[in-house]
Structure formats: structure tokens, C-alpha cells
N, C-alpha and C positions, 0 to 999 in steps of 0.2 A: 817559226816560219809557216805561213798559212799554204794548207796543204790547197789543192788546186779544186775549186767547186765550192770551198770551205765560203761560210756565211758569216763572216765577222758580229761577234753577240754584245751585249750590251756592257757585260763587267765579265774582265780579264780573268776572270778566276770558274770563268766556265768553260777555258781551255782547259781539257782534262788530259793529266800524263796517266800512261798504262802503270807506273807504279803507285802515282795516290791512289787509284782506284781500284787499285787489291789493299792496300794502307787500310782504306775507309771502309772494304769490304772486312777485313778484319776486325775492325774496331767495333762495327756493326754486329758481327760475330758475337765478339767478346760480351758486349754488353746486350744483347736478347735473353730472355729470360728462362731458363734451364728447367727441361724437361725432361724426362727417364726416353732415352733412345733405346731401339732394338741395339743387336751387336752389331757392329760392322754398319750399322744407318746411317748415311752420307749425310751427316747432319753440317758440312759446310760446302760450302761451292768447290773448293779444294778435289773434297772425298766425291764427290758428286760429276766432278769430271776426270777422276782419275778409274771409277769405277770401273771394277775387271768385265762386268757388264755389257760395256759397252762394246762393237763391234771392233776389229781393229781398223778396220775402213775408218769407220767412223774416228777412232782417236788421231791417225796418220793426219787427217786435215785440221784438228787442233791451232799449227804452227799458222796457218790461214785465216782462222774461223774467228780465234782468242776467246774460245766460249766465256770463260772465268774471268775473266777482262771485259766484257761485254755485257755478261750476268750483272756486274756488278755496276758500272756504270749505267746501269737502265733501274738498278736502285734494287735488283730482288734479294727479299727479305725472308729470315725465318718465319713459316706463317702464314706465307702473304696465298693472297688468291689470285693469278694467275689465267690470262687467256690467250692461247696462242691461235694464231689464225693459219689454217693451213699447216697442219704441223706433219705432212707429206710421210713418209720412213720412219719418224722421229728420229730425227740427228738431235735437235736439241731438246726432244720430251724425254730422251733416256737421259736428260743432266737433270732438268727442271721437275718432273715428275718422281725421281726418289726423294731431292733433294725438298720438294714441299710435303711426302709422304712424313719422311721423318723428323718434320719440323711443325708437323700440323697445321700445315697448307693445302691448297687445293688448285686441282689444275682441270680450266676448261678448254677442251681440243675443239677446235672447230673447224671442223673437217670440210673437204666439196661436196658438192652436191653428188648423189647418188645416181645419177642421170647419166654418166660419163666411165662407160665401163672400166677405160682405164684407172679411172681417180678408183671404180668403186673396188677396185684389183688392191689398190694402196693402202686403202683404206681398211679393207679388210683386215690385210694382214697387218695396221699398224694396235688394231683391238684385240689380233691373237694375241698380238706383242707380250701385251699391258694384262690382257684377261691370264695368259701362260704363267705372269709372277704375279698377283696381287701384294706379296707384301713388298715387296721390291716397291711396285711404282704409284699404290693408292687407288684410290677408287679416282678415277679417270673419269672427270663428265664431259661424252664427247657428243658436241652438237654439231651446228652447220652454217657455212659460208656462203652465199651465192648470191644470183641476182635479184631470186624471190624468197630465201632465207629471214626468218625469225633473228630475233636478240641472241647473241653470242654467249651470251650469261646473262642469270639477273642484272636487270635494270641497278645500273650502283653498286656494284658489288665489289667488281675488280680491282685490285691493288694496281696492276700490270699489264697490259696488253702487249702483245710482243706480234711485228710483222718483221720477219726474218725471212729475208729473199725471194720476196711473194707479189711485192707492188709492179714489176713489171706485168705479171701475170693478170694481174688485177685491170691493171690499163689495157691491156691488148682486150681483156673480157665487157671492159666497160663498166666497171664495179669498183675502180678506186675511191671514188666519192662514196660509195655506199660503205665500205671498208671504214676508211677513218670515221663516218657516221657510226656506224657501227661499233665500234672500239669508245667511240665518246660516251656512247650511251650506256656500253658495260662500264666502265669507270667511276670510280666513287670522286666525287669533289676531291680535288689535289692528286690523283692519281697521275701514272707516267705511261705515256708510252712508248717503247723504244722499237728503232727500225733500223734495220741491215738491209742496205740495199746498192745494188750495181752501180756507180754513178758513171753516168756520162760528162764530159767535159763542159766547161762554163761555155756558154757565149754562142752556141750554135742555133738552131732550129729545134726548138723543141718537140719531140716527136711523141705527141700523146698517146701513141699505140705500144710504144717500145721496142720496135720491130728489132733491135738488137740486142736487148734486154736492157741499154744501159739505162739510166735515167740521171736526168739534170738533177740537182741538189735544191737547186731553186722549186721547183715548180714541187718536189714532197710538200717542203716548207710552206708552200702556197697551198698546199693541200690540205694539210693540215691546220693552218688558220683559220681556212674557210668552214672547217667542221668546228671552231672554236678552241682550238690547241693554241700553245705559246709553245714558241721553239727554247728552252728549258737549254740544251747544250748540246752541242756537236764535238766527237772525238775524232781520232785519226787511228783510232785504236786496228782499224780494218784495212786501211791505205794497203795499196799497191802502187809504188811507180814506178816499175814496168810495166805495168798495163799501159799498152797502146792503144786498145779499145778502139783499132781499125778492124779484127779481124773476118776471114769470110764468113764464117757462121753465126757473127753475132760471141755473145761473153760465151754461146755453149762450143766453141772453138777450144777453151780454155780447160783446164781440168776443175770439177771431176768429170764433167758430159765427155768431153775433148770427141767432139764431133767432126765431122772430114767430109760432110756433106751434106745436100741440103736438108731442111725438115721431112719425111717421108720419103725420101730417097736412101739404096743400100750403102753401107758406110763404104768409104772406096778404099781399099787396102795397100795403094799410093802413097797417101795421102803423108807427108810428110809432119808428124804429132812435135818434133823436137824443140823447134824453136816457140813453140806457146807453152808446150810445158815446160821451156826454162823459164817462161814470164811466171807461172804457178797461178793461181785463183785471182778472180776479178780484183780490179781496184772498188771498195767500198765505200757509202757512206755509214757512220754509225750515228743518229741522233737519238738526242732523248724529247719528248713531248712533255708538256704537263698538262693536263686539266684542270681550268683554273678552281679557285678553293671552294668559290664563292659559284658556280656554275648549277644549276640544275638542269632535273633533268630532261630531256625533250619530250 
């Protein structure tokens, strides 16, 4: 049954169910090529998001998020080189960053601009993070995002690009189109990119600012064309249908924000949280991009 917003693709078989795509993530596993692991090295996606590591905040939204379901459908590999755009806290650099550590990967963070006290407050401490374990998370090359930012990583490099609940942000800034440019240009010929993002409902008014966070599923898709992407596969791995994505404050209504009032206004302790937290986290899309094979570079 096609989930709602969903882009009908060319061959039926890039309907992805959440268990071939741990299936495939296994199989993947199995057959990479074996190297001498530290002890306890989260050498699969598995060990990598079950990590005692990680925050338990952060693991509680799991049942939400489906890192290891999501990881794996965006195709990451042992090895691979990796670039996350905005990667805020690290929710998902503390999965992705041991798990390429001990697989002889590498992960480029590419952080906001340093211009915006608050980002530069995140930012900081997500390098104490990474600096406090080196063996844990790798040598971490973190560069930068923004509207007058350099290449994300070498030109060609990346196996992965990952925009993970960023693109509304990006449109309210005016820097979507620079983003997927961006992402193109770090990608090596046949590389993937994969996106988690809010989706708003088919058929409305497309609102190129985002003012709610949600976003139309269509106009990613268009966006990423137009930087030379083919849309590669769309799951459902992320769906929410209870998301009503009427609410007042936009998706940060919802948990984790669960906001009770406007942007710069004091939270109102009223405010009645129940009924969005039984809806639980946004409804999503999760697609995957490719880079065509044959594609150079800009």
C-alpha cells in the first residue's frame, strides 16, 4: 500500500521492507573483507547502535528514528567514507563514527557555520564529544556547511552523504540547492545519498521556506534532480500515521522539541503536551539518491 507523499519508482523491487534491509545489511556484513578489530569494536551496525556509549536519550528514540534500518538502506558499508551534513549533538555520529572507526572508514562532520553562537555552543561540544574518546569514534574530519562554505570533503571522495532532518533548515536559510550541490560534488561516481526528512502531505502549496518543518516529498525529489541525482529508492521505514502535521508549532509540537509555544517565546506551562505525545515523532520520508556512475565532477 503506498504510504502517502510516496513517489511511485520505476521497478517494484525498490519497494524496500524493513527486514530485507537488515537481510542485505547482514549479507553485506558477512561477506566484507575481515580485519583485526579492537575488543568490543562495533564492527556492525548491530554493535554500533546498541552501543553502551551512547546517551540513553538518545537510544529511547531508536523505536522513531530506526537508525540500523535506515543505515542500512542508504547502503553504509564497512570502510566506506561518509559525510554528514549538520551532524548537530551527534545522535547519529555516535552510531556512524565508531562503526567506520573500526571498520577503516572515515567520517566527514560538517558542521554550521561558526557565526551563529548558538550552532557555535553545539558545535563545540560535539568535538569535545569525539576529541574526549579518540579510540571510540576516529579521527573525525570536521568541516563546514553554509551559505559561503567550501566542499564538504574532497571533491570525489565520499561513498555516502547523509542529510538527516536538516533540509527544512536548509530551506528556511536558503541553502537547499547549495546542500544537494554540495553533497554531488563530495560523491564519487555511483555514490548514494540518503535523506530523513519531515514530510508534509501531497497536493498542497508548496512552501519553500518550511515554516512548519514539514516538507512535500515531491519537491526533495525535484531537488535533487536538479543537482543531477536519480531517486534510487524510497522506504517507509520512517512513516508515521498519526502524524496529523496540523500542529501549532509546526513538527517541534511533537517530541523530542514538544514545544508549547511560539519560536522565542517562554514555554507556557499550560500547555497541554498529551495528545502529540501519543502521536510520537514526525511522520518521515526516508529516500535514497544515487550519483549517476558515469557523472563527473563539477
Amino acid at each position: 500500500m503506498r504510504g502517502h507523499g510516496e513517489v511511485p519508482l520505476a521497478h517494484p523491487e525498490h519497494r524496500i521492507s524493513r527486514r530485507g534491509i537488515l537481510a542485505g545489511a547482514g549479507a553485506l556484513a558477512a561477506c566484507a573483507p575481515k580485519r583485526a578489530a579492537k575488543p568490543d569494536a562495533p564492527t556492525t551496525l548491530a554493535a554500533a547502535v546498541a552501543g553502551a556509549w551512547r546517551p540513553p536519550a538518545d537510544r529511547a528514540r531508536d523505536r522513531w528514528r530506526h537508525p540500523a534500518e535506515s543505515l542500512a538502506f542508504w547502503g553504509l558499508n564497512p570502510g566506506a567514507t561518509v559525510v554528514e551534513f549538520w551532524p548537530g549533538a551527534g545522535w547519529y555520529s555516535d552510531i556512524v563514527a565508531p562503526f567506520l572507526a573500526a571498520t577503516g572508514g572515515r567520517l566527514y562532520a560538517a558542521e554550521m557555520p561558526q557565526d551563529d553562537p548558538a550552532a557555535r555552543g553545539v558545535d563545540e561540544a560535539y568535538r569535545r564529544r569525539l576529541a574526549d574518546n579518540p579510540k571510540l569514534y576516529g579521527r573525525v574530519e570536521v568541516t563546514t556547511f553554509g551559505p559561503a562554505s567550501g566542499p564538504v570533503a574532497p571533491p570525489g571522495s565520499a561513498d555516502l552523504v547523509l542529510f538527516l532532518r536538516n533540509l527544512h533548515n536548509w530551506m528556511a536559510a536558503g541553502i537547499a540547492e547549495k546542500a544537494f550541490r554540495d553533497a554531488f560534488a563530495a560523491l564519487k561516481p555511483g555514490g548514494t545519498l540518503g535523506v530523513e526528512e519531515h514530510r508534509a502531505d501531497p497536493g498542497g502549496v508548496p512552501d519553500v521556506l518550511a515554516a512548519s518543518g514539514y516538507v512535500e516529498q515531491v519537491y526533495v525529489i525535484r531537488l535533487a534532480e536538479e543537482a543531477g541525482f536519480t531517486l534510487a529508492a524510497a522506504s517507509e521505514i520512517n512513516a508515521n500515521r498519526r502524524d496529523t502535521k496540523d500542529h501549532p508549532f509546526g513538527v517541534w509540537t511533537l517530541p523530542p522539541v514538544r514545544r508549547s509555544s511560539a519560536r522565542g517565546a517562554p514555554a507556557d506551562p499550560k500547555f497541554d503536551h498529551a495528545k502529540y505525545d501519543a502521536i510520537g515523532e514526525s511522520d518521515r520520508m526516508t529516500l535514497r539518491f544515487a550519483k549517476p556512475a558515469a557523472a563527473t565532477q563539477p
